[in-house]
C-alpha positions as CSV (number, residue, x, y, z in Angstrom):
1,X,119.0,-81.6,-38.8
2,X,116.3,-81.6,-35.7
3,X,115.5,-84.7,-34.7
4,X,112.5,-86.1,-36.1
5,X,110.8,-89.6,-35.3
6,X,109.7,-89.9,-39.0
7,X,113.4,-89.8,-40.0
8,X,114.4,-92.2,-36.6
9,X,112.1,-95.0,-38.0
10,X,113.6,-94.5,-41.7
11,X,117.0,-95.0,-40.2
12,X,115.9,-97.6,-37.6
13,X,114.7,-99.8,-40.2
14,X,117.5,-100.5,-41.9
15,X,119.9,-100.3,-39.1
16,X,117.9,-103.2,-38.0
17,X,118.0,-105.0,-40.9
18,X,121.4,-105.2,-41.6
19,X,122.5,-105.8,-38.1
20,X,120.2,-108.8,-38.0
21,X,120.2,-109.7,-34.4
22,X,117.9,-113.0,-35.6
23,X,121.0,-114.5,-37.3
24,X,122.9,-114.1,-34.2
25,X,120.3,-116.5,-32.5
26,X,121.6,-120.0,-33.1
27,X,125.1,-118.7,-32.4
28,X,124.5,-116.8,-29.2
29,X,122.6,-119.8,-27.9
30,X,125.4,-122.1,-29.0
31,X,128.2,-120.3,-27.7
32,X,126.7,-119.9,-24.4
33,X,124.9,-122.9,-24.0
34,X,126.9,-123.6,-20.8
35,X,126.2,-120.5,-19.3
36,X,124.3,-119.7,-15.9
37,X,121.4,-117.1,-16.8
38,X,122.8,-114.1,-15.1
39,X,126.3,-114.8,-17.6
40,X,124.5,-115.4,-20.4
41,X,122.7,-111.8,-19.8
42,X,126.3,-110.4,-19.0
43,X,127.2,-111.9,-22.6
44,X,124.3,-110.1,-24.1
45,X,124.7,-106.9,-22.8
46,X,128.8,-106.6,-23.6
47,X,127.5,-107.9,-27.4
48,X,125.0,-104.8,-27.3
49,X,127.4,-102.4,-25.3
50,X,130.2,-103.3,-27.8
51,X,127.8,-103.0,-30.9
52,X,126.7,-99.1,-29.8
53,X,130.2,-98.5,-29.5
54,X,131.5,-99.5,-33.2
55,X,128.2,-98.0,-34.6
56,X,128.8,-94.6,-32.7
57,X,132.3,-94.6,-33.0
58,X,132.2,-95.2,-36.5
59,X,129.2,-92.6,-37.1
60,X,131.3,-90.0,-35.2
61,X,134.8,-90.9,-37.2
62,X,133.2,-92.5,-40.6
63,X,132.5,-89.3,-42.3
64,X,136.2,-87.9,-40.6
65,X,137.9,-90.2,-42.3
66,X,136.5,-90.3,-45.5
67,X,137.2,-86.6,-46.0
68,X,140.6,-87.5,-45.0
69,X,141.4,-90.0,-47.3
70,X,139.3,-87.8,-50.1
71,X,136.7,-89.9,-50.6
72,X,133.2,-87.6,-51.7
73,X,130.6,-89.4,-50.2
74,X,128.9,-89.6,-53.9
75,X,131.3,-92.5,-54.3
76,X,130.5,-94.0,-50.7
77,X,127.2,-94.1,-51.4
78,X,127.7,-96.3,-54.8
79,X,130.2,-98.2,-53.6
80,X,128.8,-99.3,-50.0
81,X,125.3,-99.2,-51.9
82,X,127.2,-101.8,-53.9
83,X,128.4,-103.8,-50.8
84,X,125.3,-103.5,-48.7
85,X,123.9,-105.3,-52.0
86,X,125.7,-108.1,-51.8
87,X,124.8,-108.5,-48.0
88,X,121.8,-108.6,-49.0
89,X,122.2,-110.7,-51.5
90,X,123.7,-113.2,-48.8
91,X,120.9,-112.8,-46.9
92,X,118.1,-113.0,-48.8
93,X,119.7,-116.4,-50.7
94,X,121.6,-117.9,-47.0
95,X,124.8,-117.5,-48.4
96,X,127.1,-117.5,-45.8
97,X,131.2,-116.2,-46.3
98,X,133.5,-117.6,-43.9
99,X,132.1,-120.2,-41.2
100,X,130.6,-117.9,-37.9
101,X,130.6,-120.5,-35.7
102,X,134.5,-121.0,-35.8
103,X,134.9,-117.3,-35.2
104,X,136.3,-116.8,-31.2
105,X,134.0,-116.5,-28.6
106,X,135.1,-113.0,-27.6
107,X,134.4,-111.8,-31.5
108,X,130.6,-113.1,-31.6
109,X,129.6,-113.1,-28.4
110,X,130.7,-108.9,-28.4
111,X,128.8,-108.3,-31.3
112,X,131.3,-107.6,-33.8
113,X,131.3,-108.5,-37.0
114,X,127.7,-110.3,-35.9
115,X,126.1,-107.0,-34.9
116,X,127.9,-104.2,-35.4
117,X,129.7,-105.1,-39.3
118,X,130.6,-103.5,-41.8
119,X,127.2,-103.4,-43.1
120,X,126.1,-101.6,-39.9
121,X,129.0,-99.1,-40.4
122,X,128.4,-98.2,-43.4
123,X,124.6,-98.1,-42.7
124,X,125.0,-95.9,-40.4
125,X,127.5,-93.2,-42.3
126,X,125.0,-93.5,-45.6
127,X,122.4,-92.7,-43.4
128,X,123.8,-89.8,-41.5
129,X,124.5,-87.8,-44.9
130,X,121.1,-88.1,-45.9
131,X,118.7,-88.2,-42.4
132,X,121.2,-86.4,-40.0
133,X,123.2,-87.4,-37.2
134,X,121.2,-87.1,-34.0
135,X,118.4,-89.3,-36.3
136,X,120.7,-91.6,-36.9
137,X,122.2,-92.0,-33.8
138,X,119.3,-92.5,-31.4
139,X,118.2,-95.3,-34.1
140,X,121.3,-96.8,-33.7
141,X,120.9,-96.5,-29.9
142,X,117.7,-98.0,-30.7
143,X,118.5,-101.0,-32.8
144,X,121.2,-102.1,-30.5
145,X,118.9,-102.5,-27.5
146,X,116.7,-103.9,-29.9
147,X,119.4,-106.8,-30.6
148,X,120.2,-106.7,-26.9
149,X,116.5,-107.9,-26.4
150,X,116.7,-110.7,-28.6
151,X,120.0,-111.9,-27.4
152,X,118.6,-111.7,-24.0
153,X,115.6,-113.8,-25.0
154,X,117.1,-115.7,-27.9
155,X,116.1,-119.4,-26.1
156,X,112.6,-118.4,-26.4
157,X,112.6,-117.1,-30.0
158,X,114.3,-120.3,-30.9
159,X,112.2,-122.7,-29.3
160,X,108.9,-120.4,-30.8
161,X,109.8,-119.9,-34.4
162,X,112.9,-122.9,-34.6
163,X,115.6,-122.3,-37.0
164,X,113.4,-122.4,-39.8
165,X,112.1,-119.2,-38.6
166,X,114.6,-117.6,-38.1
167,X,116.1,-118.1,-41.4
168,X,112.9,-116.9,-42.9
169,X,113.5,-113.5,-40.7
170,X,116.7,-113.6,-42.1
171,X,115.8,-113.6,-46.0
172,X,113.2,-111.2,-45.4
173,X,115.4,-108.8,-43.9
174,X,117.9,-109.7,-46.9
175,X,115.0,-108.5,-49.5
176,X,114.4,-104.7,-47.6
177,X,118.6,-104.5,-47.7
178,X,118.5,-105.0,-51.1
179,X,115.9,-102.6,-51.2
180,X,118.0,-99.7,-49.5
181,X,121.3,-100.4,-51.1
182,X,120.3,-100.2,-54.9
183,X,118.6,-96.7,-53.4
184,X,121.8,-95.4,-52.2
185,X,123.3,-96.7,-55.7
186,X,120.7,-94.8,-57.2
187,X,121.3,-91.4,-55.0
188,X,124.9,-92.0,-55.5
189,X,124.8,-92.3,-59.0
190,X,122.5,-88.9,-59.2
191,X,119.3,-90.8,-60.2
């Protein structure tokens, strides 16, 4: 597929949704709240660095591996439609599986599972079969200096919209995900 900017926004969209680089607010700013400004930039650019990397990496290998293992990409679509469902779920209601703020410091502050997830991954494979590659791929690109923004100026989105905000961000986003997945249910299903 040629690249297209309609097809860039429909994949930056939810790319940006599901990596959700407004959740990762209150952590970032916990985790280095004893930083110096130039280390908590350093921080944010290894989280966005890192996040490119599993989302290219697992664009480029995804669809490898799935052919490998024989999965048709029918199924993928149901069954990640199914999973990016539930993330949504969790989002849109704050339900929150496993505690993030007793994950390492390395893991969070590199952006992965905060960032780049599974939810990104899979994103990112659902939306290669259906918008292309290249499309996907500069959204990803896109998305993850996106998040690197926020991270970078994640103080002053926290002190503008509080965590009351941010949570609302955080449902919102959890309704559009829930929006996307039951599609790729439906196109998986033949619907």
């Amino acid at each position: 597929m040629d690249f297209s900017l309609t097809a860039i926004i429909m994949a930056l969209v939810p790319l940006f949704v599901v990596m959700d680089p407004f959740s990762s607010v209150p952590v970032f700013i916990s985790l280095t709240k004893s930083f110096q400004p130039k280390e908590r930039r350093e921080a944010a650019e290894v989280a966005a660095i890192v996040a490119t990397g599993v989302l290219v990496g697992f664009l480029i290998f995804g669809p490898i591996i799935l052919s490998v293992m024989g999965i048709r990409m029918e199924s993928f679509e149901i069954g990640g439609g199914i999973l990016m469902l539930l993330i949504a779920i969790s989002f849109a209601l704050g339900i929150e599986y496993g505690d993030k703020n007793k994950a390492s410091v390395e893991a969070v502050i590199i952006g992965v599972p905060l960032l780049s997830g599974p939810g990104t991954m899979l994103t990112a494979v659902l939306l290669s079969s259906t918008i292309g590659f290249w499309n996907v791929l500069v959204a990803g690109i896109l998305s993850c200096i996106a998040s690197f923004a926020i991270l970078l100026l994640s103080s002053r989105i926290y002190h503008h919209i509080g965590k009351n905000g941010l949570e609302i961000l955080s449902r919102v986003a959890g309704v559009l995900l829930a929006a996307f997945a039951v599609e790729y249910i439906r196109k998986g299903l033949g619907l």
